[in-house]
C-alpha positions in Angstrom: 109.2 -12.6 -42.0 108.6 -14.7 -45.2 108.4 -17.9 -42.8 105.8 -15.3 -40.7 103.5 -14.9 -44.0 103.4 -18.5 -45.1 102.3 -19.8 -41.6 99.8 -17.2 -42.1 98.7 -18.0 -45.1 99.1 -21.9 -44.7 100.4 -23.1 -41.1 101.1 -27.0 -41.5 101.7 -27.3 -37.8 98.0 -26.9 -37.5 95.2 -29.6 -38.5 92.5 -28.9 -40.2 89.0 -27.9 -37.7 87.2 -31.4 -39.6 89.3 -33.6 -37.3 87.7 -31.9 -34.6 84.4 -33.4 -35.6 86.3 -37.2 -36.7 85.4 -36.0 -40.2 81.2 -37.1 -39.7 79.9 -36.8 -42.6 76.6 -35.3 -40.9 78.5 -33.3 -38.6 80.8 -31.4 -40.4 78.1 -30.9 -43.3 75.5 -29.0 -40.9 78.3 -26.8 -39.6 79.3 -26.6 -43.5 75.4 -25.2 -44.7 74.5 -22.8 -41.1 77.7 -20.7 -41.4 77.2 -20.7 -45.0 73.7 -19.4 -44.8 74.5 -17.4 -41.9 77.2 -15.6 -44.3 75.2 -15.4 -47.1 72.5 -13.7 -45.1 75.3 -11.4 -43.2 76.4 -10.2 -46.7 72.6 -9.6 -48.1 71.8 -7.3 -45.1 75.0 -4.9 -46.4 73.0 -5.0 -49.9 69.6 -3.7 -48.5 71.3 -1.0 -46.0 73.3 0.3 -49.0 69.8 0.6 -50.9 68.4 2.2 -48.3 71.0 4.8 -47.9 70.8 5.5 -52.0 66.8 5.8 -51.8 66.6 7.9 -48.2 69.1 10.5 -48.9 67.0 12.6 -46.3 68.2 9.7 -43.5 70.1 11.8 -41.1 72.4 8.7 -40.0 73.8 7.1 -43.4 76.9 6.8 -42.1 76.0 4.5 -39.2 74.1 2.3 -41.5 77.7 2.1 -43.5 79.6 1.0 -40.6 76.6 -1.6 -39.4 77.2 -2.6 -42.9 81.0 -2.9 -42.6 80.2 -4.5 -39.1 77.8 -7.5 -40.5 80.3 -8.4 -43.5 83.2 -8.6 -41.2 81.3 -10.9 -38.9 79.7 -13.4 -42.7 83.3 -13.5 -43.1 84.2 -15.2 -40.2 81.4 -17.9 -40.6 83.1 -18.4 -44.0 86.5 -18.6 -42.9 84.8 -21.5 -40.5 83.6 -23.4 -43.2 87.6 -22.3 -45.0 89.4 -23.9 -42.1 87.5 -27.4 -42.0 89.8 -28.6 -44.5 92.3 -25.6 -44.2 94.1 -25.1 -41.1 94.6 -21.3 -42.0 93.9 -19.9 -38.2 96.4 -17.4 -38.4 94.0 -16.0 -41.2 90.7 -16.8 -39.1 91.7 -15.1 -36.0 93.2 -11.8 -37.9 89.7 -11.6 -39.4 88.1 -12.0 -35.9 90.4 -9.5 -34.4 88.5 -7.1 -37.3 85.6 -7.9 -36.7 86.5 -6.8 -33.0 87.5 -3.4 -33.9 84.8 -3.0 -36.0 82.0 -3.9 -33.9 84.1 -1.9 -31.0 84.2 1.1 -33.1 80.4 0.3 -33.8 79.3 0.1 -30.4 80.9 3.3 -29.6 79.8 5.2 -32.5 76.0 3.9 -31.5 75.8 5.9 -28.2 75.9 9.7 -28.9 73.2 8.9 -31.7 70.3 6.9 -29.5 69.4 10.2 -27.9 69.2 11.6 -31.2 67.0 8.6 -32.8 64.6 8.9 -30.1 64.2 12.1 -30.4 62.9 11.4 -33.9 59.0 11.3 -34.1 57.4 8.4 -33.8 55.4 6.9 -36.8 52.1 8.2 -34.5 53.4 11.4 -33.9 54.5 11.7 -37.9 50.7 10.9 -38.9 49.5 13.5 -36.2 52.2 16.0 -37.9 50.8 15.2 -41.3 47.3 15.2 -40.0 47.7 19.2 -38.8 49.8 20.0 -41.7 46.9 19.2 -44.1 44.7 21.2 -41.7 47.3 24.2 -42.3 47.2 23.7 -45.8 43.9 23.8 -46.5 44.4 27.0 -44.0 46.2 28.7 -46.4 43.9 27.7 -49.3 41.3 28.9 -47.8 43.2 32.1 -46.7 44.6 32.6 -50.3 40.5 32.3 -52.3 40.5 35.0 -49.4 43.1 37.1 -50.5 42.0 35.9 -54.2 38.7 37.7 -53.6 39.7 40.6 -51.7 42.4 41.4 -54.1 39.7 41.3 -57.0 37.0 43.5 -54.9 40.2 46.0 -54.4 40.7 46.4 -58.1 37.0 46.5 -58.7 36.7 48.8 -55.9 39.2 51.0 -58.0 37.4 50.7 -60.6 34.3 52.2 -59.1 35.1 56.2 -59.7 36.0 55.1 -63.6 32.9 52.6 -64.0 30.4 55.7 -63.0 32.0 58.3 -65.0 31.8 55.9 -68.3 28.2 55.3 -67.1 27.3 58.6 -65.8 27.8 60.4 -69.2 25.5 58.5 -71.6 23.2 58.8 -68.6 23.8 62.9 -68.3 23.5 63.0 -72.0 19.7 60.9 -72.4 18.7 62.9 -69.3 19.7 66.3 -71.0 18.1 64.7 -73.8 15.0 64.0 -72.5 14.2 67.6 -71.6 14.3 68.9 -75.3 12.5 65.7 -76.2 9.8 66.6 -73.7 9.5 70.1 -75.4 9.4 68.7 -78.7 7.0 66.5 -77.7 4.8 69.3 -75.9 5.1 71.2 -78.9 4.0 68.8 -81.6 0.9 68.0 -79.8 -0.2 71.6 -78.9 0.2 71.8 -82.8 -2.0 68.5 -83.1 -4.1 70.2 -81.0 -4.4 73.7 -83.1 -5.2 71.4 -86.1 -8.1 69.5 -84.0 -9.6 73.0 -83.4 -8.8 73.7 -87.3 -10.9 76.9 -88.4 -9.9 79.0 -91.3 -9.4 82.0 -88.7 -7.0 79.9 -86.3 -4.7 79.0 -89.7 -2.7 82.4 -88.7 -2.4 81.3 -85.5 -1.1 77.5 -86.5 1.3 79.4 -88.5 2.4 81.5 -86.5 3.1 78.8 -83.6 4.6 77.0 -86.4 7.1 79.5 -86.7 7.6 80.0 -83.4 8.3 75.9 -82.5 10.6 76.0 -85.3 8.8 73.0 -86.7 11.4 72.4 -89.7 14.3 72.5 -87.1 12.4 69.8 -84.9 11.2 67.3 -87.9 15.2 67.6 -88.5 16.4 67.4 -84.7 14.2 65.0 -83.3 15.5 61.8 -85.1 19.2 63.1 -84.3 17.9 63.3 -80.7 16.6 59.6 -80.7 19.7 58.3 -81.9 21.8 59.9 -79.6 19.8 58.6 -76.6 19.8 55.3 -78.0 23.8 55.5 -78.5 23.8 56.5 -75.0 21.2 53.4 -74.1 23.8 50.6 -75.7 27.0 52.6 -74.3 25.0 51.6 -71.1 24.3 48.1 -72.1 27.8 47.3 -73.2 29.0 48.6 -69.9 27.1 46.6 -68.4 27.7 43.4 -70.6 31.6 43.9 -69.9 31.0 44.3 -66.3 29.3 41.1 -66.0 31.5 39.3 -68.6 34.3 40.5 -66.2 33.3 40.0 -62.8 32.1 35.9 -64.3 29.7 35.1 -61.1 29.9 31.4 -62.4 34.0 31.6 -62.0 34.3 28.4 -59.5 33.7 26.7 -63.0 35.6 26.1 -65.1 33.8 26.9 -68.9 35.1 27.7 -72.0 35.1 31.4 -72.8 36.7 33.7 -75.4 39.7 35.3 -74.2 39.3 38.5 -76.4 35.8 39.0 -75.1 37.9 39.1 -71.3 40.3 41.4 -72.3 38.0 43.4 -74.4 35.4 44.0 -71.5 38.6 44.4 -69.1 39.9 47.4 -71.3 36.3 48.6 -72.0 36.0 49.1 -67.9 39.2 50.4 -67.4 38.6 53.0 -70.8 38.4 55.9 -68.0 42.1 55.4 -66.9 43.3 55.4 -71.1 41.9 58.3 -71.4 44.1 62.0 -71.6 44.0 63.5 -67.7 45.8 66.9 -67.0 49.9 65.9 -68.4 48.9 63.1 -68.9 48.2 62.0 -72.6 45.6 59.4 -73.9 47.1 56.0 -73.8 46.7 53.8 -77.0 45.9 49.9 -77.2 47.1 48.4 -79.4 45.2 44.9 -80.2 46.7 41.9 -82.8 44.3 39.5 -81.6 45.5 36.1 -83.3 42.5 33.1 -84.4 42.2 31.6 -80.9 39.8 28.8 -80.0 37.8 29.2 -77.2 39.8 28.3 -74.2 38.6 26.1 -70.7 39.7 28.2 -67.8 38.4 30.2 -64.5 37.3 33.0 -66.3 36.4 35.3 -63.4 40.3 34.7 -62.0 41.3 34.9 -65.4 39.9 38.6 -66.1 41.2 39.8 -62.8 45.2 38.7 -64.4 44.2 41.1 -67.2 42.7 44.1 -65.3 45.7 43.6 -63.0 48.3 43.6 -65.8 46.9 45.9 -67.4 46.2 48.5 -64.2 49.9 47.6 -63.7 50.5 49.1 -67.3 49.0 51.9 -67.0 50.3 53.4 -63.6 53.8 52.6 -65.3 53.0 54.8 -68.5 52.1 57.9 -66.3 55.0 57.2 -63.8 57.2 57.3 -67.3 55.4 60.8 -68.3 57.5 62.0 -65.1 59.9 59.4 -64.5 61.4 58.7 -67.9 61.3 59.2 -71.4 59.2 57.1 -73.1 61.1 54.7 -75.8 58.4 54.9 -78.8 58.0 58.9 -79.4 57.0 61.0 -82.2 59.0 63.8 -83.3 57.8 66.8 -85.1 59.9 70.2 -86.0 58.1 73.4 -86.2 60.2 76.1 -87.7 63.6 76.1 -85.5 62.1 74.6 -82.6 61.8 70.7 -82.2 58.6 69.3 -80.2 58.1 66.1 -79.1 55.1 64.0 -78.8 55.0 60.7 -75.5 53.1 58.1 -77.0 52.3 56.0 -74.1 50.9 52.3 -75.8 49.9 49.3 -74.5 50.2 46.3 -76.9 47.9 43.3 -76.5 48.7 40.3 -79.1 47.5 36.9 -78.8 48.5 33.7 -80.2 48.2 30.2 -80.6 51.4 28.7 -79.8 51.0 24.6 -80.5 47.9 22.2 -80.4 47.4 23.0 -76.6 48.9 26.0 -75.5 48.2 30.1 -76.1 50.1 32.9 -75.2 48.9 36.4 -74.2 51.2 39.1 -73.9 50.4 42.6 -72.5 53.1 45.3 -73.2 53.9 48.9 -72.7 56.9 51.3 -73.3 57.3 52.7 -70.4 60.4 52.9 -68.4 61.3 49.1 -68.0 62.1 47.8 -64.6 65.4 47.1 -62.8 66.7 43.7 -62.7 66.3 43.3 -58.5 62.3 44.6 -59.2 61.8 42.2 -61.6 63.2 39.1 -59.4 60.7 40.1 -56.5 57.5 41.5 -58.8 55.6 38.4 -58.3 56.8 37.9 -54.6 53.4 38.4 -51.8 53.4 42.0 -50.6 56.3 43.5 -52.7 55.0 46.6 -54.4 57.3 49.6 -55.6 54.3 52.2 -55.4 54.3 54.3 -51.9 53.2 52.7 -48.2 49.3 52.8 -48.1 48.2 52.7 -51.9 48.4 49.3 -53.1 49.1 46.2 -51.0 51.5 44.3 -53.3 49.5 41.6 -54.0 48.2 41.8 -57.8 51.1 40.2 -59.2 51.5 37.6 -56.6 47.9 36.7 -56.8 48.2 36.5 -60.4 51.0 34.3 -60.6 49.1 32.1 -58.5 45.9 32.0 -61.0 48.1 31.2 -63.7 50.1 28.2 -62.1 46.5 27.0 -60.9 45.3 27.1 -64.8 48.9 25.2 -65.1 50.4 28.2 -67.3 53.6 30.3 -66.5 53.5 33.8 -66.4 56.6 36.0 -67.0 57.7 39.1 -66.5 60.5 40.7 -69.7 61.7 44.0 -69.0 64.6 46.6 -69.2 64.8 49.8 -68.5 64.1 52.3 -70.8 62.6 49.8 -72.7 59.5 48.8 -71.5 57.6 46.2 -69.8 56.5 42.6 -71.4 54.0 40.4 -69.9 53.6 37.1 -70.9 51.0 34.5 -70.0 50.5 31.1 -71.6 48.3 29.0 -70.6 47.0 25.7 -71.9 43.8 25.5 -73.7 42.3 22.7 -71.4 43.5 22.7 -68.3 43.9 19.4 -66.3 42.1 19.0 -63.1 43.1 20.9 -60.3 
C-alpha cells in the first residue's frame, strides 16, 4: 500500500513528458504557456459564475452554474498537471485527476438535460421587453384607475356632505330671509312717516303721532340696527361657508403649493360642523384644537383635505357607534342627591406639531371604543370597511394611505379598545418630486 502511494505520488519507472518533446527549448515552452493560460482562464470562469450566483439570487439554476464551476476547475487542473508532469513523471496523479474530471463532466452532462426544457421555456430577452412594455401599460392602468378611485372617493365624501353643507347654509339664509320681511315693514313704515312729515300741517301732527304710536317707532330706532347685524352675521356665516368649501375642495390640487395646514383642517371641521353637532342620543361632539407654530407646508392640498375630512368622518361615526356600542373612556360624573348621573363626552383632539427641520406630525384623536387588533391590521387595506354592506365602500382609509405615501409621509393608525382611536400623519414639509 505504502509502495502503492509513493508510485502515486512519485513513480520513478516513468520519465518525465519533456523527453517526449527531446527537451526543445521552443517546444516544451509553448506547451508550458497554452496549458498554463488555458488553466488560468479555466479557474477565472469559476470566479465570474460564483459572482453571478451571489448577485442573481433570483437565477433559478445556481446550482448548475456550481457544478459547470466544479466542471471547468477540474478540467484547468489537468492542463496544469500537464505542465506538472514535463519534468515530473507523476501520471498516476494526472490520470486520477482525469478520471474526475470524467465524473464530473458525466455528472454534468446528465444534470444538463432535465433543465434545457426548462431554460427555453424562459422568455426570451424580446419577449422580456414586450412583458415590461405591457406591464408599464398596466401600471399606468392602475394609476390612472386609482386618480379615479382618488376622485370618486372624494366626490362620495363630499356627496355626504351635501345634506350637512345646506343645513349650515340654509339657516343664515332662513334667518336674512325672515329678516328681510320685518325689515321691509320697517322700511314701509319709516317712509309713510317721511311721508306724513312731507304733508306736515299742524292738524295732521295728531295723526303723525298717532301712527307713531302705532309703528312703535322707539321699538324700531332700537330693532332695526339689531336686525342689520343679524343679517350681516348671517351674510359672513355664508361667506365663510363658502371660503371653507373652496379652501377644501382646492381646484388647483394637481399642484403642488404651499398652504396652511390649520386653514385645511379648520375649513374641514367648519363643513363637517353639522355632524358635531347634538342629534336625538346623540350628544354634541367637542374639538379639541392645540394647533402648534407650523410653517406653511408644500403638498397636494385638495388630496390633503380629503385625509382630514376622511379621518375625521371616520371619528365621528366611531363616537356615536361608542354612544351605543361602548362606554366612552373620558366621562363626566356628577351625583345628584343619592342618584349618580353620568355625562358621554364624545371629543375629538386635533394637535399639530413640528417634529424636526423637515417633518410635521398631525394627529386626529377620539375616545371612542378603540379598535381590535385584527381591524387595525386591515384598516388601511382597499375595500375593508367594518360599517354594514351598502353604506361605505371601504376605501377612505385606503385611499388615504395612498395620499400620504405619495406626499412621502406615513400614516398610522394607534388604538385599543376602550381606549380610543389615534391617527397619525406626518408628513415632510417639502415633499420631493413624485
Amino acid at each position: 500500500m505504502l509502495n502503492l502511494g509513493q508510485d502515486f505520488l512519485t513513480d520513478s519507472s516513468f520519465i518525465p513528458h519533456g523527453h517526449c518533446y527531446l527537451w526543445k527549448p521552443s517546444l516544451v515552452w509553448l506547451n508550458i504557456i497554452s496549458d498554463s493560460l488555458i488553466a488560468l482562464v479555466y479557474y477565472s470562469i469559476p470566479i465570474a459564475l460564483v459572482y453571478f450566483v451571489h448577485k442573481r439570487k433570483d437565477f433559478p439554476f445556481k446550482w448548475i452554474l456550481l457544478l459547470f464551476g466544479a466542471f471547468i476547475v477540474s478540467c484547468g487542473t489537468t492542463h496544469l498537471m500537464d505542465v506538472w508532469t514535463l519534468w515530473h513523471p507523476t501520471y498516476w496523479l494526472s490520470t486520477f485527476i482525469k478520471f474526475i474530471t470524467a465524473i464530473i463532466s458525466l455528472y454534468t452532462a446528465i444534470a444538463l438535460l432535465p433543465i434545457i426544457p426548462q431554460a427555453l421555456a424562459l422568455p426570451s430577452p424580446a419577449q422580456l421587453e414586450v412583458a415590461n412594455w405591457q406591464l408599464k401599460l398596466a401600471l399606468k392602468e392602475l394609476e390612472n384607475t386609482q386618480a379615479q378611485l382618488i376622485q370618486t372617493e372624494k366626490m362620495s365624501s363630499l356627496g355626504q356632505l351635501v345634506a350637512g353643507i345646506a343645513h349650515e347654509i340654509n339657516n343664515p339664509v332662513s334667518f336674512i330671509d325672515g329678516n328681510i320681511v320685518i325689515v321691509n315693514e320697517y322700511i314701509r313704515n319709516l317712509l309713510n312717516l317721511i311721508t306724513l312729515y312731507q304733508k306736515c300741517d299742524c292738524h295732521l301732527l295728531s295723526e303723525i303721532k298717532a301712527y307713531t304710536e302705532e309703528i312703535d317707532l322707539d321699538f324700531i330706532k332700537e330693532d332695526f340696527p339689531k336686525i342689520l347685524s343679524s343679517i350681516k352675521m348671517g351674510a359672513d356665516r355664508i361667506s365663510n361657508l363658502v371660503l371653507s368649501l373652496r379652501n377644501f375642495s382646492r381646484l388647483d390640487e394637481a399642484e403642488k403649493k404651499e398652504v396652511d395646514i390649520h386653514e385645511g383642517l379648520d375649513s374641514t371641521l367648519l363643513i363637517l360642523q353639522n355632524r358635531l353637532e347634538a342629534e336625538g342620543n346623540h350628544p354634541e361632539i367637542q374639538v379639541i384644537k392645540e394647533y402648534g407654530n407650523l410653517p406653511k407646508i408644500e403638498c397636494y392640498a385638495g388630496q390633503l383635505n380629503q385625509v382630514f375630512i376622511n379621518i375625521i368622518n371616520n371619528s365621528i361615526d366611531t363616537l356615536k357607534e361608542s354612544i351605543i356600542g361602548c362606554r366612552l373612556f373620558a366621562v363626566d360624573y356628577k351625583t345628584t342627591r343619592n342618584q349618580e348621573l353620568t355625562t358621554y363626552n364624545p371629543q375629538i383632539h386635533i394637535s399639530t406639531e413640528v417634529l424636526d427641520t423637515n417633518q410635521v406630525i398631525i394627529r386626529i384623536a377620539d375616545n371612542g371604543c378603540g379598535m381590535p387588533e385584527e381591524v387595525k391590521q386591515k384598516i388601511f387595506d382597499p375595500f375593508f370597511t367594518t360599517k354594514p354592506v351598502g353604506s361605505a365602500r371601504g376605501l377612505g382609509m385606503s385611499i388615504s394611505y395612498q395620499i400620504i405615501n405619495k406626499h412621502g409621509g406615513i400614516l398610522k393608525c394607534i388604538s385599543t379598545p376602550l381606549q380610543g382611536t389615534e391617527f397619525t400623519i406626518q408628513i415632510p414639509i417639502q415633499i420631493k418630486s413624485v
